[in-house]
C-alpha positions as CSV (number, residue, x, y, z in Angstrom):
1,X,81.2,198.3,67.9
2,X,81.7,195.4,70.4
3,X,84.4,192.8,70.3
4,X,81.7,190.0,70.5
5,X,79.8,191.7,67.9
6,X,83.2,191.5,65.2
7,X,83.5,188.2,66.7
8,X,80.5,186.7,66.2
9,X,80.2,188.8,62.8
10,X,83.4,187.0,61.5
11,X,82.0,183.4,63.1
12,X,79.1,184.0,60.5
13,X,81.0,184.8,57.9
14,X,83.2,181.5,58.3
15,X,80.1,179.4,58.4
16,X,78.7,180.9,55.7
17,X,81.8,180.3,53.5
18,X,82.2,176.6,54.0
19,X,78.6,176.0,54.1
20,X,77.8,177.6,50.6
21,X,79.2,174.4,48.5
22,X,76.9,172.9,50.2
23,X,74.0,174.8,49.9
24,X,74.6,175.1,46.0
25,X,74.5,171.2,45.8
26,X,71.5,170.9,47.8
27,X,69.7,173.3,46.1
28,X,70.9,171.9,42.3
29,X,69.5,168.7,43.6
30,X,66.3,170.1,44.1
31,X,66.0,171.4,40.2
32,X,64.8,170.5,37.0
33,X,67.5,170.0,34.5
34,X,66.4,173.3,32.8
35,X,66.6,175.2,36.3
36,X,69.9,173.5,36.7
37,X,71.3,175.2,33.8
38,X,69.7,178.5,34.0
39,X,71.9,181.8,34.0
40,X,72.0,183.5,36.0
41,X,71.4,180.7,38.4
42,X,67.3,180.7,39.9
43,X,67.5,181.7,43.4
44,X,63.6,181.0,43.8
45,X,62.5,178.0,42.7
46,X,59.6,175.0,43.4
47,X,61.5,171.9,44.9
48,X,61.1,169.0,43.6
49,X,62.6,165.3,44.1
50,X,62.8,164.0,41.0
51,X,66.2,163.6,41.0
52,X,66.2,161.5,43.9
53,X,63.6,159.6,42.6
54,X,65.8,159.0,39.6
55,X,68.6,158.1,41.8
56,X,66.8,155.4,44.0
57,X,64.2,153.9,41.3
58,X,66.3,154.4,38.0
59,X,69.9,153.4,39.3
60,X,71.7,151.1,41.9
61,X,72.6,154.1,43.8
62,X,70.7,152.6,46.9
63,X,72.8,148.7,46.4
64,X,75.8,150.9,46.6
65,X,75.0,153.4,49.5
66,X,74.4,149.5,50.9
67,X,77.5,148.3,50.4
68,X,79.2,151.5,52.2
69,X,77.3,151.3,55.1
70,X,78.9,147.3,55.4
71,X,82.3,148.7,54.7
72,X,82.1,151.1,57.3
73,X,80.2,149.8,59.9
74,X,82.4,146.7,59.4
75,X,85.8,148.6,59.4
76,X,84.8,150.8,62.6
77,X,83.7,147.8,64.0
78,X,86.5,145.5,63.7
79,X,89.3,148.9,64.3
80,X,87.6,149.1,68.1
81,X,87.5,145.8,69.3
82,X,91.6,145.0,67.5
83,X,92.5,148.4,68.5
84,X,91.1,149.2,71.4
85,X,92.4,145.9,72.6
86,X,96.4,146.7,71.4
87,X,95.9,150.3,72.9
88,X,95.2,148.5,76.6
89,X,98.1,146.4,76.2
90,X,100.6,148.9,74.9
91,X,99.2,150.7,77.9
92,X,99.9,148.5,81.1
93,X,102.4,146.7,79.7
94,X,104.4,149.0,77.4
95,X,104.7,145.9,74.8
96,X,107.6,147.1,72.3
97,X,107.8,150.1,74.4
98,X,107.3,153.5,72.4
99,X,109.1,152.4,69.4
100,X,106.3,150.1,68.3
101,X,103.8,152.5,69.3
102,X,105.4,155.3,67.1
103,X,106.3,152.8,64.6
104,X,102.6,151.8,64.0
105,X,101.2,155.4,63.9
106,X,103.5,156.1,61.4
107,X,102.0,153.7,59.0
108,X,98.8,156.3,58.8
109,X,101.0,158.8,57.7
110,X,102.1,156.5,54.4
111,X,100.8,157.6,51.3
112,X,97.8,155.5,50.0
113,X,99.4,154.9,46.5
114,X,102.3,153.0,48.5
115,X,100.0,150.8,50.3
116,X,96.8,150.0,47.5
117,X,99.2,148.1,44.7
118,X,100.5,145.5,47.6
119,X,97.2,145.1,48.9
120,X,95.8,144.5,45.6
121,X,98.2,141.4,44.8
122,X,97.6,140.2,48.2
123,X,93.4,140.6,48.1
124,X,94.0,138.5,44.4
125,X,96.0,135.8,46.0
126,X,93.2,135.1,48.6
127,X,90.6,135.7,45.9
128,X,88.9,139.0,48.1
129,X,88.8,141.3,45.4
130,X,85.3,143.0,45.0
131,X,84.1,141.0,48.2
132,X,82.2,142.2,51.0
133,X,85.1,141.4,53.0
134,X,87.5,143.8,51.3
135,X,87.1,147.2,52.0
136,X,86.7,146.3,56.0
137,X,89.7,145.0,55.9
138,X,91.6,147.0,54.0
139,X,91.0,149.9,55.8
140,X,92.3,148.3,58.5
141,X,96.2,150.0,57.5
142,X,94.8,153.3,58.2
143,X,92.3,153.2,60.8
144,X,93.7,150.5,63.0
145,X,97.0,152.6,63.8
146,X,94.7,155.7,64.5
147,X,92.1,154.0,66.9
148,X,95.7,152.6,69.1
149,X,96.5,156.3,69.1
150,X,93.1,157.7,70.0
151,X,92.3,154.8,72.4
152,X,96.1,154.6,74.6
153,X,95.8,157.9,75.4
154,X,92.1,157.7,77.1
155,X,93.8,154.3,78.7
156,X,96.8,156.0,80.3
157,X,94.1,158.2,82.2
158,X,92.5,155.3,83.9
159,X,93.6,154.0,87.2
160,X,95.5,150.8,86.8
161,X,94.2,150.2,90.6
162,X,90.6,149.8,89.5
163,X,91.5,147.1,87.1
164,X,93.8,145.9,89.9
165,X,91.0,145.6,92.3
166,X,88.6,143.8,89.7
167,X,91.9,140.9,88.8
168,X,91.8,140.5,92.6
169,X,87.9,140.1,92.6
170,X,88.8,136.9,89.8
171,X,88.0,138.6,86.7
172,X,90.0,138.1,83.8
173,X,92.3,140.2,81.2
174,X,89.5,140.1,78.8
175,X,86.7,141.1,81.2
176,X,88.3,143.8,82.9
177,X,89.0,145.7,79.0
178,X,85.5,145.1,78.1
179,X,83.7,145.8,81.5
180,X,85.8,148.5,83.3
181,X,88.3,150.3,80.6
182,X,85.6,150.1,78.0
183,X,83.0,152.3,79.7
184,X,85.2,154.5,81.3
185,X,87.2,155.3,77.7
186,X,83.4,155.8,76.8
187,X,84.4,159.6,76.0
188,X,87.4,158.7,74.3
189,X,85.8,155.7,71.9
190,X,82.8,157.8,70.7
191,X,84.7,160.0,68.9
192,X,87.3,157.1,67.7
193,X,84.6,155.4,66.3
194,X,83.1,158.6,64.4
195,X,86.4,159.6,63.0
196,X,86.8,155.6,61.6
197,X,83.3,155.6,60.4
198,X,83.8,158.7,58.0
199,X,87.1,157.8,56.9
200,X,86.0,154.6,55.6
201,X,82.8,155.8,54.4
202,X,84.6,159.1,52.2
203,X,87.2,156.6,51.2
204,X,88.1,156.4,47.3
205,X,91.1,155.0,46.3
206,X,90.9,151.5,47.9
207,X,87.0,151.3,46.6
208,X,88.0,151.9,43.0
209,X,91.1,149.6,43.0
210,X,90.0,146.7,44.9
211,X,86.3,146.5,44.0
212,X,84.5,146.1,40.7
213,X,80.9,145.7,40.8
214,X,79.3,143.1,44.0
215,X,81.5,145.6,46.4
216,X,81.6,149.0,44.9
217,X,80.8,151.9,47.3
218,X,78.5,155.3,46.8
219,X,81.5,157.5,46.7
220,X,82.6,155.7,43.6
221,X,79.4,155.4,42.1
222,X,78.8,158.9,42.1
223,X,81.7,159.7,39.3
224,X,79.3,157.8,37.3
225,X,76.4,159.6,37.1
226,X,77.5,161.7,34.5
227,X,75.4,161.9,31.2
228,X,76.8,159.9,28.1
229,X,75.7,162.5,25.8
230,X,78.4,165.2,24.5
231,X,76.4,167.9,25.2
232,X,74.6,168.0,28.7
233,X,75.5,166.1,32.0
234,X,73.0,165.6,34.9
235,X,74.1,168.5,37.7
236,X,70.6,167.1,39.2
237,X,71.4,163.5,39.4
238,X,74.8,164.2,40.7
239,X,74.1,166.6,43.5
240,X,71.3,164.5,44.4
241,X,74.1,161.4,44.9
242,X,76.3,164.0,46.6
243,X,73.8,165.1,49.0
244,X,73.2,160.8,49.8
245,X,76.9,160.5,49.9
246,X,77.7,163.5,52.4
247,X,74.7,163.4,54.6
248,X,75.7,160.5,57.0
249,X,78.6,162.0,58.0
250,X,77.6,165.2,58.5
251,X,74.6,164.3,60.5
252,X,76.6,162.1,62.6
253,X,79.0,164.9,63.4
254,X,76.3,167.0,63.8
255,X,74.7,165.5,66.6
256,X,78.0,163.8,68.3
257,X,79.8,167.3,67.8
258,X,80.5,168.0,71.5
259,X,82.4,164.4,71.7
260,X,84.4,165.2,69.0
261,X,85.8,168.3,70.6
262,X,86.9,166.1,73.2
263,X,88.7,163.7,70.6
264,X,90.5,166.8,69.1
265,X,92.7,167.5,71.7
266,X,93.5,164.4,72.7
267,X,96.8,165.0,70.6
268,X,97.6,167.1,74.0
269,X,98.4,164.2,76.0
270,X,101.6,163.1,76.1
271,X,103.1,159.6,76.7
């Protein structure tokens, strides 16, 4: 027996592990209620979408999957232009040298519970709670710090010479980070922004706290799918919201995996 052989044996047998939770939830979305519930479980079955039917026409699953799309599309979108523009200037110019830098990644190591409560009384004094604007922006304490990370490490690679030579040509501060470090971070930022984008869409604490109904998110819609009665709760109706929930992100890793290799070891680099 070959050493690939075991190797790619064991490989398989990873996969296989981590991918059966998800399998199980597919395939209990695809039930009846009375398939659902049937022991042993009914490993042959005929598919059928009713639940996600259910989900779309008899529920405001689809307002909420909405409403975490704009929280993180916003988030991502507002962490890359603030943070890639801090990265470039912690960068060239070492502003607060590598105590600020160290100081602000350490913020994404602070427990959420420390951070929610404060940003709760602050969201109520500006009158943001369960606003569009909210989660975006309230993300920002985690995702910010980790886009400066990501981002001045992809920046420290660049020559400062070619943004040297483009000053000299009369372009400004501005245009040189958004036409010359920009696309050649390229490798760097794809990844950034897929690591922000899942992060703010998987996020629960800040959605339950600091939204009610206008903002609420899928991921905490979906603990409320359970069935009222005493006696039977909807396996169907819930898989099929946890198949909605998890899909985006693992289709976007899916086909963007090779760039997130590339933004796994950028924890190598050292500054």
């Amino acid at each position: 027996m070959s050493l690939k052989f075991i190797r790619y044996t064991a490989m398989a047998l990873i996969v296989a592990l981590f991918m059966f939770p998800v399998y199980w939830v597919l395939t209990t979305s695809l039930k009846t209620p009375l398939e659902a519930f049937a022991k042993p479980p009914a490993l042959i079955f005929r598919p059928t979408f009713e639940n996600y039917q259910e989900l779309f026409s008899g529920t405001d699953f689809a307002r909420l999957t909405l409403n975490s799309i704009i929280a993180a599309v916003g988030n991502t979108v507002i962490s890359i232009i603030l943070g890639t523009t801090a990265a470039w200037g912690m960068s060239r110019y070492r502003i607060g040298g590598n105590w600020l830098f160290i100081g602000v990644l350490s913020i994404r190591f602070l427990p959420v519970t420390s951070i929610v409560i404060p940003l709760f009384l602050l969201f109520v004094q500006f009158r943001l709670i369960d606003t569009f604007a909210t989660l975006p922006l309230a993300y920002l304490v985690f995702s910010l710090p980790f886009v400066i990370w990501m981002m001045r490490a992809y920046i420290d690679g660049i020559p400062y010479e070619i943004e040297e030579s483009a000053m000299v040509d009369g372009a400004s501060r501005l245009a040189v980070i958004w036409r010359i470090v920009i696309p050649l971070a390229a490798p760097g930022l794809v990844p950034t922004i897929i690591f922000c984008f899942i992060f703010a869409w998987n996020e629960l604490v800040f959605a339950t706290v600091l939204t009610r109904v206008t903002a609420r998110t899928a991921v905490v819609g979906l603990t409320a799918f359970a069935s009222t009665s005493e006696d039977a709760i909807r396996w169907g109706l819930i898989s099929a919201a946890a198949m909605v929930v998890m899909s985006p992100p693992m289709i976007l890793a899916f086909l963007l995996r090779r760039h997130l290799a590339g933004g796994l070891t950028i924890g190598a680099i050292k500054h």
